[in-house]
C-alpha positions in Angstrom: 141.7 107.6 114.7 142.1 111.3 114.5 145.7 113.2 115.1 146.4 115.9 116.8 149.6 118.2 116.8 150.7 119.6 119.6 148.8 122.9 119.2 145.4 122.0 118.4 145.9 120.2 121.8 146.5 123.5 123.7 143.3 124.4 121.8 140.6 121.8 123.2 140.2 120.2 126.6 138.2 116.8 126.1 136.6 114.7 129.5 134.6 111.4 129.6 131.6 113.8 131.3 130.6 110.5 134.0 134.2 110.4 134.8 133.9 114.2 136.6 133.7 114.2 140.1 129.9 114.2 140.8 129.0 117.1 144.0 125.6 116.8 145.8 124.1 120.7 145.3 121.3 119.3 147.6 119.5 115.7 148.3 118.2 114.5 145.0 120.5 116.9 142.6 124.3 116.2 141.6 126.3 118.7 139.4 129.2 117.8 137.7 131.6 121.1 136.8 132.7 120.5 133.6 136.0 122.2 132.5 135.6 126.1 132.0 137.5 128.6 129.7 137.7 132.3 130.4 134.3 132.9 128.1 132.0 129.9 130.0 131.6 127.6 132.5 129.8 123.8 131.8 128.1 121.9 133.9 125.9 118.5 133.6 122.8 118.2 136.4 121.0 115.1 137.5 117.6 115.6 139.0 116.0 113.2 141.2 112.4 112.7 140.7 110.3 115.5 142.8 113.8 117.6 143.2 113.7 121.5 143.2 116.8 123.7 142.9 117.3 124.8 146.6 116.5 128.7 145.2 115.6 130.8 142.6 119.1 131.1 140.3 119.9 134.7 138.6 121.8 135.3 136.2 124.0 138.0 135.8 125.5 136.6 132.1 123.8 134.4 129.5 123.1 131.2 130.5 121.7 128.2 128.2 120.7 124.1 128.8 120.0 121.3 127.2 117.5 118.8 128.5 119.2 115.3 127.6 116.5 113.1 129.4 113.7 113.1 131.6 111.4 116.5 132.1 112.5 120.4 134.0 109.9 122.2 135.1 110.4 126.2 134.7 107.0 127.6 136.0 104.1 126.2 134.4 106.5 125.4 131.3 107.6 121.5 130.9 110.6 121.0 128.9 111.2 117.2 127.5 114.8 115.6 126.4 115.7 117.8 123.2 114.6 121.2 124.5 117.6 123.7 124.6 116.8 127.0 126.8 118.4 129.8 126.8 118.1 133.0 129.8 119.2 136.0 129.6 121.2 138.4 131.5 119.2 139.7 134.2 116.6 136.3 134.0 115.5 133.8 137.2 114.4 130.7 137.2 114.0 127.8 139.7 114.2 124.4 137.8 112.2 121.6 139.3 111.3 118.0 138.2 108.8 115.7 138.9 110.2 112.4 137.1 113.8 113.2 137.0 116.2 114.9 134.3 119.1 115.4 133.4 120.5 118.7 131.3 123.6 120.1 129.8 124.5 123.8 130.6 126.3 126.4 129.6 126.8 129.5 131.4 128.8 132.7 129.5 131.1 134.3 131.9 131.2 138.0 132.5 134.3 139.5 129.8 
């Protein structure tokens, strides 16, 4: 058991990630908006098999994800569980999958 004063606990926001409310970006992909800070946003993404982000993302900041399982397709470029990716300001993508995946993202917000 760790302790924890009072303001280390201003310091550090902690979630159980499958307890965030799960949203449905399109049929086949759920998001769940992890807690943000002024300096980035997180987010976890569950790709049904043969799912496609609805369009082509750009990113204005740095933004960075980590495949946890499954396999994201980025062009002709497969990415398996343990791949981190990183884009950077001014990048575009359009994830796809075709045997499902879920990754871990970051995304640096604008200062």
């Amino acid at each position: 058991m760790s302790e924890t004063n009072g303001a280390t606990a201003l310091l550090k926001t902690t979630v159980q990630v499958e307890e965030v409310e799960p949203v449905e970006v399109v049929p086949g992909i759920v998001r769940r908006r992890l807690p943000r800070t002024e300096y980035a946003g997180g987010w976890l993404i569950d790709f049904a098999p043969g799912s496609e982000w609805p369009e082509v993302d750009v990113h204005a900041t740095e933004e960075r994800y980590f495949v946890l399982s499954g396999e994201v397709i980025e062009g002709e470029e497969r990415h398996g569980p343990g791949t981190y990716v990183v884009f950077a300001p001014g990048s575009r993508h359009r994830p796809r999958t075709e045997t499902g995946a879920r990754m871990l993202g970051i995304t640096v917000l604008p200062r």
